[in-house]
Structure formats: structure tokens, C-alpha cells
MDAnalysis code that builds the backbone (N, CA, C; Angstrom):
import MDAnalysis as mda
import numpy as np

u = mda.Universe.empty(585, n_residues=195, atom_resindex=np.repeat(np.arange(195), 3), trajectory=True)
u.add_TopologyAttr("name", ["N", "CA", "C"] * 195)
u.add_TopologyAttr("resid", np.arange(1, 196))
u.add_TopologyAttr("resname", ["UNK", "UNK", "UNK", "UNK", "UNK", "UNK", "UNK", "UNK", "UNK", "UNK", "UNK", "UNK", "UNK", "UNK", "UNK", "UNK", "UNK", "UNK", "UNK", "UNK", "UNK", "UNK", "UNK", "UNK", "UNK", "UNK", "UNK", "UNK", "UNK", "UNK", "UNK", "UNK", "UNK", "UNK", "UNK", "UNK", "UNK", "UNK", "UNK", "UNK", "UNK", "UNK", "UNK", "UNK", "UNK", "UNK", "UNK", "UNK", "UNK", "UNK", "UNK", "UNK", "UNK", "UNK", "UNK", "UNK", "UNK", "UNK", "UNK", "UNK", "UNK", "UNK", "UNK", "UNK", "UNK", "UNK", "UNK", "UNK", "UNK", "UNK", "UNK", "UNK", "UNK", "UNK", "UNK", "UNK", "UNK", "UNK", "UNK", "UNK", "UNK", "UNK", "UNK", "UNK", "UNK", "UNK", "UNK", "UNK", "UNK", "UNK", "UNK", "UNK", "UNK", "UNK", "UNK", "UNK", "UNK", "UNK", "UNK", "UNK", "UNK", "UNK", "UNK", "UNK", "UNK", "UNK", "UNK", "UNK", "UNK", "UNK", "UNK", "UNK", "UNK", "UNK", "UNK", "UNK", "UNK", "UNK", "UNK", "UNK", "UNK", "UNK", "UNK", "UNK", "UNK", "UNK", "UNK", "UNK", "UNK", "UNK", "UNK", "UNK", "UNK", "UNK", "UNK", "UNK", "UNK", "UNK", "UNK", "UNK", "UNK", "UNK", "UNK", "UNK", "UNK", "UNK", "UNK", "UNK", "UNK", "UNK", "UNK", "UNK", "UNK", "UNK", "UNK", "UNK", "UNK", "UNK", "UNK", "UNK", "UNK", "UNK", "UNK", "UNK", "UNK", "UNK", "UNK", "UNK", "UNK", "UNK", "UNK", "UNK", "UNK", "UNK", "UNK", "UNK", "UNK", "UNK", "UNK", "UNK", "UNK", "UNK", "UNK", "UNK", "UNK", "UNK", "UNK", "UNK", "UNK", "UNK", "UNK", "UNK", "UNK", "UNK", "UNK"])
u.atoms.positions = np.array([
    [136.275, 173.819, 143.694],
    [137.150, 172.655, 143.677],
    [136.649, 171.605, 144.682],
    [136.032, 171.787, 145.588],
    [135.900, 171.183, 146.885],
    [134.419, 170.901, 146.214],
    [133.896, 170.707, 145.773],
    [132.227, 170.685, 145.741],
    [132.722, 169.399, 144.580],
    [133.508, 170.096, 143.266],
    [133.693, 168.629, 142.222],
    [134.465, 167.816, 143.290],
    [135.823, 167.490, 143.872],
    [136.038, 167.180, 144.649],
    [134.676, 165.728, 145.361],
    [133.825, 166.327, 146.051],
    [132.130, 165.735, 146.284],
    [131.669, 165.125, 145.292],
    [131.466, 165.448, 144.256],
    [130.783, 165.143, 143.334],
    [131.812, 163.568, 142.524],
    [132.979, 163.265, 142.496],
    [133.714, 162.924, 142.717],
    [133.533, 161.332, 143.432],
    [133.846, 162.103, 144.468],
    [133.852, 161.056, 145.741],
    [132.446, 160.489, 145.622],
    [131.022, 161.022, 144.871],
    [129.851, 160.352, 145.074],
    [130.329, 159.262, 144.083],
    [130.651, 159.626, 142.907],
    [130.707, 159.121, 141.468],
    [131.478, 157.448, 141.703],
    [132.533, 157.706, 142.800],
    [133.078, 156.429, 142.704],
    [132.660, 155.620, 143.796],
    [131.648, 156.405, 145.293],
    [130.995, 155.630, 145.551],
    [130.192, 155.105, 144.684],
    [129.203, 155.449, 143.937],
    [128.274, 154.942, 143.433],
    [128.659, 153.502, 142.692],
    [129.810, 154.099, 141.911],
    [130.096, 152.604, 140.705],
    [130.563, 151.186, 142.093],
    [131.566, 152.004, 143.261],
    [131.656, 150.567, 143.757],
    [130.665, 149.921, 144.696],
    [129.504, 150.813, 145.198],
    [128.114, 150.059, 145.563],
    [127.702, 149.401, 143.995],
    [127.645, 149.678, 142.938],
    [127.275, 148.899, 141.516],
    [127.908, 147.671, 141.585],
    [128.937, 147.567, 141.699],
    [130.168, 146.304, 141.639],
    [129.890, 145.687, 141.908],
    [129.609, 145.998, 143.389],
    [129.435, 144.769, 144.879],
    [128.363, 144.527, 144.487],
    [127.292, 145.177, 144.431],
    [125.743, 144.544, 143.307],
    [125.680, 143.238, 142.419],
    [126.115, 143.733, 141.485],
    [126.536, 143.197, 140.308],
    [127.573, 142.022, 140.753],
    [128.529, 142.130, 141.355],
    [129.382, 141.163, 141.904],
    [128.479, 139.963, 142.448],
    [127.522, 140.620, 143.427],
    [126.539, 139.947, 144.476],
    [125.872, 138.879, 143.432],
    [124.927, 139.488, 142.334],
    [124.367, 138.625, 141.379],
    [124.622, 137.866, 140.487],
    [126.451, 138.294, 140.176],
    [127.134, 137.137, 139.921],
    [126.620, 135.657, 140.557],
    [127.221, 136.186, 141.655],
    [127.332, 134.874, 142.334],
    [126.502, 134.137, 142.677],
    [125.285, 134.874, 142.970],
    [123.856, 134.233, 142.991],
    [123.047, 133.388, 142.196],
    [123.712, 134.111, 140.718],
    [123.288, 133.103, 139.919],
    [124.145, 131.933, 139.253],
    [125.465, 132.027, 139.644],
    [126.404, 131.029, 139.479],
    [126.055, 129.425, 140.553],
    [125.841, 130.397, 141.782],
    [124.610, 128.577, 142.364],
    [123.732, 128.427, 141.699],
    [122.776, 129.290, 141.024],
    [121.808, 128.839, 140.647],
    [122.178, 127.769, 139.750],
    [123.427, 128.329, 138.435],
    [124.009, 127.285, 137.967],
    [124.001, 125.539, 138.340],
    [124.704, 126.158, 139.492],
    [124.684, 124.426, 140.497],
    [123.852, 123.896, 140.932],
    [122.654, 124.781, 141.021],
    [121.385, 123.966, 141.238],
    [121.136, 122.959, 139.952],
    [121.303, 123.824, 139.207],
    [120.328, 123.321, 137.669],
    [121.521, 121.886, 137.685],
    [122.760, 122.011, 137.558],
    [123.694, 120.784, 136.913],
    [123.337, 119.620, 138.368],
    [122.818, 119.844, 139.540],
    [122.785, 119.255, 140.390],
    [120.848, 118.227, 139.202],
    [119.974, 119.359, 139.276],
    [119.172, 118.896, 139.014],
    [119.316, 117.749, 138.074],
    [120.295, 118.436, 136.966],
    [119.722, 117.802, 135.492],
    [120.859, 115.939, 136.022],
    [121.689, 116.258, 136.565],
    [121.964, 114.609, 137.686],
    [121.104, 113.812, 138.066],
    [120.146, 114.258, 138.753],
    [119.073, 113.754, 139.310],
    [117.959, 113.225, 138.526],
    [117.563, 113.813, 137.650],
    [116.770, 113.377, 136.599],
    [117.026, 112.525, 135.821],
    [118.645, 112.795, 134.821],
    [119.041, 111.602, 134.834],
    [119.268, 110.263, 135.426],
    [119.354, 109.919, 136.567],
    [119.437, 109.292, 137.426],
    [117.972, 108.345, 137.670],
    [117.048, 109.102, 137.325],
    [115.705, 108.737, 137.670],
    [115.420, 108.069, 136.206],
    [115.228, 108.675, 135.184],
    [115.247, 108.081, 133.854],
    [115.683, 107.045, 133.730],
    [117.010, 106.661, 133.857],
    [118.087, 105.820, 133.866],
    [116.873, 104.475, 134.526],
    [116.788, 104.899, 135.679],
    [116.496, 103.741, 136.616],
    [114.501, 103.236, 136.386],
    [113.798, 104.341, 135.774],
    [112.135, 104.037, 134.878],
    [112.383, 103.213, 133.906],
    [114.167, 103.766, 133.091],
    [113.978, 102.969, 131.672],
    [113.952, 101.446, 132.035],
    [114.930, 101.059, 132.808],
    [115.395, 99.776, 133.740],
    [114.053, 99.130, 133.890],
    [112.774, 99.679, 134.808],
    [112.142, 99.165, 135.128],
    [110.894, 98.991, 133.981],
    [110.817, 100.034, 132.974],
    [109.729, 99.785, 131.669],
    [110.326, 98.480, 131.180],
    [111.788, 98.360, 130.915],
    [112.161, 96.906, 129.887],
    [111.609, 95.691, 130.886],
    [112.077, 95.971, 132.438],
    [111.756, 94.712, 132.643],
    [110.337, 94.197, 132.443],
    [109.079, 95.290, 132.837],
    [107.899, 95.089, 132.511],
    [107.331, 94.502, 131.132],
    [108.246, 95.259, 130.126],
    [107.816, 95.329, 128.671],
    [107.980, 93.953, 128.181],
    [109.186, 93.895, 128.715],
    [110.057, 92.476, 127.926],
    [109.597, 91.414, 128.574],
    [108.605, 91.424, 129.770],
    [107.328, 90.330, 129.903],
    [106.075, 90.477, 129.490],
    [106.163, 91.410, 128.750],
    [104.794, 91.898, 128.002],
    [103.643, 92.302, 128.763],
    [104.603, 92.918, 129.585],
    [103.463, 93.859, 130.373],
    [103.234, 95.326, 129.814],
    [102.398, 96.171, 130.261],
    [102.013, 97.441, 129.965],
    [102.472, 98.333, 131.051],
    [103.623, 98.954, 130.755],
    [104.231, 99.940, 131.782],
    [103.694, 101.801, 131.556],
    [102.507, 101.995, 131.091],
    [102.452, 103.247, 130.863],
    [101.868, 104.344, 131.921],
    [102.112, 103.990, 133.370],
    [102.563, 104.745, 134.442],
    [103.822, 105.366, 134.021],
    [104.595, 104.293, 134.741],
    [106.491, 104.026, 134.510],
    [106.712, 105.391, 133.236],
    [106.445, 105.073, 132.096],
    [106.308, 106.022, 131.058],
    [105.433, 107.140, 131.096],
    [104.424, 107.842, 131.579],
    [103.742, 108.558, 131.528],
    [104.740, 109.903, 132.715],
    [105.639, 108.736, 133.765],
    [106.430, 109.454, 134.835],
    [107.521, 110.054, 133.960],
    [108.463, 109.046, 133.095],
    [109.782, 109.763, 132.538],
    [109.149, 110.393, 131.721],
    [108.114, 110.588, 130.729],
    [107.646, 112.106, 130.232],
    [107.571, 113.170, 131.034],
    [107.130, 112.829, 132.192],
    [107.352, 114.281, 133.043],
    [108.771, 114.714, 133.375],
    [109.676, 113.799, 133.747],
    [111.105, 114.057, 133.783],
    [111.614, 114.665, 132.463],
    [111.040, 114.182, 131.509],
    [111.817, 114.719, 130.368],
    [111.395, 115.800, 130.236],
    [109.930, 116.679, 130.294],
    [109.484, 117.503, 130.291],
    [110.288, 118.827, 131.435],
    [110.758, 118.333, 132.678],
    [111.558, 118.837, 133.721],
    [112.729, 119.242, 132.425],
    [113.347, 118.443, 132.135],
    [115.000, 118.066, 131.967],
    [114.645, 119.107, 130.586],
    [113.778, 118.912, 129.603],
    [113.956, 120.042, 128.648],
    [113.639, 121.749, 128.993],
    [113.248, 121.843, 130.471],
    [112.728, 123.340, 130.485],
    [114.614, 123.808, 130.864],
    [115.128, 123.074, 131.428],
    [116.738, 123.121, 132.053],
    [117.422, 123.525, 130.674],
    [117.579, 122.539, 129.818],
    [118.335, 122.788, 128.195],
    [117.608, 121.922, 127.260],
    [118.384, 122.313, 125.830],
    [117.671, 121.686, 125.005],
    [117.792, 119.862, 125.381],
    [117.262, 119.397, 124.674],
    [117.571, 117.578, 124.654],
    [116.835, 117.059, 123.254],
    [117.267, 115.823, 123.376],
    [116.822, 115.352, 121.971],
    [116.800, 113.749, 122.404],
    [115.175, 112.789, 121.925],
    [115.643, 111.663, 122.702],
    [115.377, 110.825, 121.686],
    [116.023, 109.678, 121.892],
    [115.133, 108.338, 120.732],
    [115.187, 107.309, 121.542],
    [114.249, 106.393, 120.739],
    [113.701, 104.974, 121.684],
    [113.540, 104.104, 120.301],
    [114.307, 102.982, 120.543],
    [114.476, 101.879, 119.592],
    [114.112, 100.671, 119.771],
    [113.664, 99.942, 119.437],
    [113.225, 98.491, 119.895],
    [114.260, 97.498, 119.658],
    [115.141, 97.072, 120.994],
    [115.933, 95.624, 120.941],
    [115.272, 94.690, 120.709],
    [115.914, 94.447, 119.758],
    [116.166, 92.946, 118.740],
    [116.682, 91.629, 119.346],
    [116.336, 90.765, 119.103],
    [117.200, 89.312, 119.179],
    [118.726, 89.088, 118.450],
    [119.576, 88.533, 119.330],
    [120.826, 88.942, 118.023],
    [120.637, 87.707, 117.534],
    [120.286, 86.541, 117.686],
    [119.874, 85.629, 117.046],
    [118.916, 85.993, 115.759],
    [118.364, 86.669, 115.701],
    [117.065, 86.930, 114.691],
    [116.849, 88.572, 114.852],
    [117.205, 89.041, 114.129],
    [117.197, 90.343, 114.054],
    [115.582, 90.746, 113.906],
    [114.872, 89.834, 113.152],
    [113.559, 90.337, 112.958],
    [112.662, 89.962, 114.312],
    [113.371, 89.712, 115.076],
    [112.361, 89.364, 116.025],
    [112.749, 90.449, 117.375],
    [111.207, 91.177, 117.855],
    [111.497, 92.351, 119.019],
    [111.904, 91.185, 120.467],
    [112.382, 92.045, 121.016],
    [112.259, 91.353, 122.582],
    [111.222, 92.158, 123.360],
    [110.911, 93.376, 122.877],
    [109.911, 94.166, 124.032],
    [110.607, 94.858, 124.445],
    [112.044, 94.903, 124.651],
    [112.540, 96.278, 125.310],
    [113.331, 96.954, 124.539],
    [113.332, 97.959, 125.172],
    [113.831, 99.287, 124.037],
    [114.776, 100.126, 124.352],
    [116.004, 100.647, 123.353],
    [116.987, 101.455, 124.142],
    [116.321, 102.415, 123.900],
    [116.594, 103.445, 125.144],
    [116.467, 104.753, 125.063],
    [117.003, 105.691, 125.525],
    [118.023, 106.571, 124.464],
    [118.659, 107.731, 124.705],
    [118.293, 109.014, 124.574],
    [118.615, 109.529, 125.604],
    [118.672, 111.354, 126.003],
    [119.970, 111.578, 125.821],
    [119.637, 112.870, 124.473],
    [120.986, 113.626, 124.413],
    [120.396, 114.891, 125.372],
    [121.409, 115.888, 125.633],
    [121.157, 117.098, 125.560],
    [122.547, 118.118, 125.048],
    [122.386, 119.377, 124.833],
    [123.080, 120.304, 124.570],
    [123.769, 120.085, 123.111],
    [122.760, 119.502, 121.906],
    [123.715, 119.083, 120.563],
    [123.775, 117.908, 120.522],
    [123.358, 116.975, 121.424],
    [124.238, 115.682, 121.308],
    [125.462, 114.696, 122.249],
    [125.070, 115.537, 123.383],
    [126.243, 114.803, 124.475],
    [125.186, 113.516, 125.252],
    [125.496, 112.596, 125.238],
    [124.831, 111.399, 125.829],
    [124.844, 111.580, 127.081],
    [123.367, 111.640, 127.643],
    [123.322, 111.744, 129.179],
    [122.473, 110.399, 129.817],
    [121.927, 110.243, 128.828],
    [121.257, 108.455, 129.281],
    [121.205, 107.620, 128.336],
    [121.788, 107.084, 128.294],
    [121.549, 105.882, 127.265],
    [120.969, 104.147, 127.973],
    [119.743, 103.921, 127.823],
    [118.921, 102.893, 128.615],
    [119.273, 103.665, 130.218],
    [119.812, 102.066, 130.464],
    [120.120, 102.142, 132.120],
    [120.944, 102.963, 132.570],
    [122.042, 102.927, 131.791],
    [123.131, 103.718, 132.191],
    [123.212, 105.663, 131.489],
    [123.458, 106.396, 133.000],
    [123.461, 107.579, 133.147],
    [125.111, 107.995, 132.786],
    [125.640, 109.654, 132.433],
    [126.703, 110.194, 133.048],
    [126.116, 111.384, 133.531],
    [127.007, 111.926, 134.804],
    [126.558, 112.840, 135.819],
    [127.646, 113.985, 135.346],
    [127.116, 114.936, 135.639],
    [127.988, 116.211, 135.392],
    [128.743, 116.989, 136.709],
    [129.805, 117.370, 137.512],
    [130.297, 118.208, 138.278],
    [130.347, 119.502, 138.259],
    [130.150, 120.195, 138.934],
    [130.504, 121.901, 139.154],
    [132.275, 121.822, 139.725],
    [133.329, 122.630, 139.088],
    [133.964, 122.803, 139.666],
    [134.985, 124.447, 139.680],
    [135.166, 124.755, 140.916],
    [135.171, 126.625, 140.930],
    [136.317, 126.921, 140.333],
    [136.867, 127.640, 139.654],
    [137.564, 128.661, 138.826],
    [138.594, 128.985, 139.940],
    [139.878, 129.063, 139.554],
    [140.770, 129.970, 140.506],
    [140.785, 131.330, 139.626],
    [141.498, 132.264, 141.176],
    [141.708, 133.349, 140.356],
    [142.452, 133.300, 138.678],
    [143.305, 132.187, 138.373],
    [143.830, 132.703, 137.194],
    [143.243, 132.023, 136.348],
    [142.024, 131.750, 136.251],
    [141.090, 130.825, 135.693],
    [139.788, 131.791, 135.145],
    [140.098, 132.978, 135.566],
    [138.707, 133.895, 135.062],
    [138.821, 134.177, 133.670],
    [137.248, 134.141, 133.318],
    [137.206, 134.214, 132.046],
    [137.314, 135.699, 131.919],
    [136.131, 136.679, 132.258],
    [136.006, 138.181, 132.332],
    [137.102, 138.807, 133.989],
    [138.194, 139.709, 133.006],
    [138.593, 140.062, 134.248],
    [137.858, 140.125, 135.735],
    [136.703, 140.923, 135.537],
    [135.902, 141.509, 136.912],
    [134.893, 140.828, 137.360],
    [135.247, 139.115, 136.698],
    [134.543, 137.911, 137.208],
    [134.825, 137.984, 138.942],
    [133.895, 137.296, 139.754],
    [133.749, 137.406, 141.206],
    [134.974, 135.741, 140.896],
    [135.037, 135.578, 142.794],
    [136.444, 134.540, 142.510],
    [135.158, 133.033, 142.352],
    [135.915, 131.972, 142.146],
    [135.354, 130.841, 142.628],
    [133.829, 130.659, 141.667],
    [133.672, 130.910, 140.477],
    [132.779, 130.929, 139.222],
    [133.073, 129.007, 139.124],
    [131.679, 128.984, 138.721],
    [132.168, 127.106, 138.311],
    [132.503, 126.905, 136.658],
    [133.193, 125.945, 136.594],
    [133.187, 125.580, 135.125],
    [132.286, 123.990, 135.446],
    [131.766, 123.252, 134.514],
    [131.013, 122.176, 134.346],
    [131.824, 120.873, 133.722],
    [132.219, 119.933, 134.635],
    [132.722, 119.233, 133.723],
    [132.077, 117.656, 133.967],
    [132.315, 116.705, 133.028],
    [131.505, 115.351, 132.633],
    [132.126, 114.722, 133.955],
    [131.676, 113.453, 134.620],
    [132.318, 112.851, 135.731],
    [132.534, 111.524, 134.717],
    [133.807, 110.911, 134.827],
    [134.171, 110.032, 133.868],
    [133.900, 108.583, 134.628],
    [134.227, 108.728, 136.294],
    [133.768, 107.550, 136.839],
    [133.184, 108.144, 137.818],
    [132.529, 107.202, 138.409],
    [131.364, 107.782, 139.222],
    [131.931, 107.707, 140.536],
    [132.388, 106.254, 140.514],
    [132.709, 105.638, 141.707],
    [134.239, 106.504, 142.179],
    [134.795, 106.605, 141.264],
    [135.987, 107.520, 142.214],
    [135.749, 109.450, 141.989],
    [135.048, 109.297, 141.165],
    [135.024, 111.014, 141.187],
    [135.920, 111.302, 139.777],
    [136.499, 110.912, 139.139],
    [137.341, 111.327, 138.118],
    [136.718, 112.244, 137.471],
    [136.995, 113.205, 136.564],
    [136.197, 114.336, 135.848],
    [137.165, 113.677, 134.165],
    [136.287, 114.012, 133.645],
    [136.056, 113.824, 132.669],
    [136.426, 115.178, 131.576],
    [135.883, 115.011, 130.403],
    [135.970, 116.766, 129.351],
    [135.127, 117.908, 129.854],
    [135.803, 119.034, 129.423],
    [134.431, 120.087, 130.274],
    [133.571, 120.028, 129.353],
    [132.040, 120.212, 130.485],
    [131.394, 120.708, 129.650],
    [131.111, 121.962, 128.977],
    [130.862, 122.191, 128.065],
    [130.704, 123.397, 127.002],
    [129.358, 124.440, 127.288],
    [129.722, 125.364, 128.760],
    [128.734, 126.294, 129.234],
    [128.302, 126.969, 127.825],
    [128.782, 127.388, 126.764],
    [128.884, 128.569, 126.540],
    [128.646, 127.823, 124.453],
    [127.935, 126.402, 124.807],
    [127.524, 126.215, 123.264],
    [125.906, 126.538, 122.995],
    [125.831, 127.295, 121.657],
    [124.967, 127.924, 121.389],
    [123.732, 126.804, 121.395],
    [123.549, 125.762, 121.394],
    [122.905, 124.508, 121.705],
    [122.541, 124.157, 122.697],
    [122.557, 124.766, 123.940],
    [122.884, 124.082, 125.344],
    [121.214, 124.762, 125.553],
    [120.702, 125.535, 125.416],
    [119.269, 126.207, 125.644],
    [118.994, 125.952, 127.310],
    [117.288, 125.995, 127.161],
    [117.161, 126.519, 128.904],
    [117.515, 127.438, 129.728],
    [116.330, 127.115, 130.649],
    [117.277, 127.943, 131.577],
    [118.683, 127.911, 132.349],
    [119.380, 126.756, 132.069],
    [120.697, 126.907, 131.558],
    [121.861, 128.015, 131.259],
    [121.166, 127.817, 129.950],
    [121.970, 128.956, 128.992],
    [121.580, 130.124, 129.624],
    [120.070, 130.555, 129.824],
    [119.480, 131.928, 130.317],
    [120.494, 132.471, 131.695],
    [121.037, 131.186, 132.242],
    [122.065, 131.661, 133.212],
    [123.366, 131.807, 133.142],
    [123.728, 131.119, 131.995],
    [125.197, 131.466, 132.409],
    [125.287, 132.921, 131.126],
    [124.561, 132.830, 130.432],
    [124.707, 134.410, 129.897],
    [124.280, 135.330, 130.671],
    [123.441, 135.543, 132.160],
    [123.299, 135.822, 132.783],
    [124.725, 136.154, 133.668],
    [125.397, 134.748, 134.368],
    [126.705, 135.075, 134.501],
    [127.556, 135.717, 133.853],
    [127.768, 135.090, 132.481],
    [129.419, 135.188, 132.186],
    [129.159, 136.655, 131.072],
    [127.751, 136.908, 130.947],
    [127.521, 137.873, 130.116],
    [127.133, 137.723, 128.343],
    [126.989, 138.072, 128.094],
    [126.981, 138.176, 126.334],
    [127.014, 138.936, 125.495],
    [127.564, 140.649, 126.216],
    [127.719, 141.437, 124.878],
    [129.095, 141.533, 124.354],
    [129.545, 140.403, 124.194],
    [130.457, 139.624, 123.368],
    [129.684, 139.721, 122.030],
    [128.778, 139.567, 122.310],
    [128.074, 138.683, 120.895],
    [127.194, 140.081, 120.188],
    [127.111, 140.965, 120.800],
    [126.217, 142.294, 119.957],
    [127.074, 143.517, 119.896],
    [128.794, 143.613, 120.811],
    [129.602, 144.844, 120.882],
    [130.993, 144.491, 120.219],
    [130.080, 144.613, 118.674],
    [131.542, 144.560, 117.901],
    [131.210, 145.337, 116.619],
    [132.175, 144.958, 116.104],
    [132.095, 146.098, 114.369],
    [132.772, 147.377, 114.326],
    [132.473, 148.002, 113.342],
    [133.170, 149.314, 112.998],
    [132.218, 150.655, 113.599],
    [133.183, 151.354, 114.073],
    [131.558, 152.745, 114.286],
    [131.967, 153.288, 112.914],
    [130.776, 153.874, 112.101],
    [131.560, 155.278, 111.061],
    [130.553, 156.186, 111.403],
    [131.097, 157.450, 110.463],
    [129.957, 158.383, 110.700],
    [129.107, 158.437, 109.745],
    [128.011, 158.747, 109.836],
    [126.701, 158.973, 109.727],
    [126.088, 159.765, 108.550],
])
């Protein structure tokens, strides 16, 4: 009795050194999270402000393909993070539609389609932490972020959340928060029968 007893007492040490583990890497990779939404800010931010400076070049008919050769590398950054999808259009005269001006809008979606740059103008994304009655998985660690849009910049307002958890969002991104929040949601279901 005394020996299972031991055997016992190892068994539930063991699972709650696992926990605190597992708990630990929660959380580790939930900043990492905040790194990445910090990053993919920043990049935007930078885009935003190349596109600014290609029109002004362009639209004097200059040749900006530094300026451009740089936001390919940003974009190249910004797609290893999640998916994106971009287009570049040539503004028109509204006087004369057939006539270019030289500068060009250009939008970055990412995750499906959420507008993160359009020309000059950026939107920035927030991290903000989960209360306890806010967990998604019971044996979530406390203070998990959810992602949401910043609606004004200048006061901080938040905006719609963003959608951690759309099958669109790619990157290493996604590689993390299924990392976090888990995913055998998605492979532990169905019927067992026998055999």
C-alpha cells in the first residue's frame, strides 16, 4: 500500500512539473505573439511612409527603385509573419481619367483581406490580455492576448478583434497561436467504432 501510495505521489508530481512546463511555454510563446503584432505595426508603418515617398518621386517622374526595391524587402518580412496579398494601381486624373499622374495606390491586405496599408495611410493592431473569465481553453495560463484593430491611433480606441484563429491568417503567426491556443480541436473528433 505504501509503495503504490509512492508511486502515486510520483505520478502527480510528474503531471504538475508537466503543467508548469507547458504552462511556462504557453506564455512564452504568447509574447512571442506580441512580438510578431508589434512587428507586423512597424512594417506597416514603414510601407505606409516608402509608399508616400515613391509617389512623391514618381509623380515628378523620377525613378524611385531604391525606395521600391526597400518595401519589397518589407513585404518580403511582413509575408514570412502571415499571409498578405498586395495591389498597386496607377492614379488617374479625375479630370481625364485616361491620363496617369505617376503615382500609384498601393494596398496590403493580410489575413484574407483585412486592409493594413492602403497608400499612405496604415491601421495598427493591439495586444490585449484575457481575464480570467475570458479563457478560451480552461487550463489556459492567465493574461493570454486577444488581437484587436486600433480604430484611432491618436487616442488608443480599439477597434473589431482581430481573428487569431482564421484559417487565412498563415505565418509564423498562425504557427503560434496554434502553438498557443492549440489545435487538436481540429484532428480529435468523430466516432470511435470497432474494428
Amino acid at each position: 500500500k505504501a509503495q503504490f501510495i509512492g508511486f502515486a505521489d510520483n505520478l502527480a508530481e510528474y503531471f504538475n512539473s508537466m503543467g508548469n512546463n507547458l504552462e511556462a511555454v504557453q506564455k512564452d510563446v504568447n509574447s512571442e505573439i506580441k512580438v510578431k503584432i508589434d512587428e507586423i505595426n512597424s512594417i506597416a508603418s514603414e510601407i505606409a511612409t516608402l509608399n508616400k515617398q515613391i509617389n512623391v518621386i514618381e509623380m515628378s517622374h523620377g525613378f524611385a527603385n531604391e525606395l521600391r526595391d526597400k518595401r519589397t524587402l518589407l513585404l518580403d518580412q511582413l509575408s514570412a509573419i502571415t499571409s498578405i496579398d498586395v495591389s498597386e494601381t496607377p492614379i488617374t486624373d479625375a479630370n481625364d481619367p485616361t491620363r496617369e499622374t505617376g503615382g500609384n495606390r498601393f494596398v496590403v491586405k493580410m489575413a484574407g483581406g483585412q486592409v493594413l496599408v492602403d497608400t499612405n495611410e496604415y491601421n495598427t493592431l493591439t495586444c490585449i490580455a484575457r481575464t480570467n473569465k475570458e479563457k478560451v481553453n480552461q487550463s489556459d495560463a492567465e493574461g493570454l492576448y486577444d488581437v484587436y484593430w486600433v480604430s484611432d491611433q491618436r487616442t488608443g480606441t480599439l477597434g473589431d478583434q482581430f481573428n487569431l484563429h482564421n484559417p487565412l491568417l498563415g505565418g509564423e503567426l498562425q504557427g503560434l497561436v496554434e502553438m498557443r491556443d492549440g489545435n487538436n480541436g481540429e484532428y480529435f473528433n468523430g466516432i470511435v467504432s470497432e474494428v
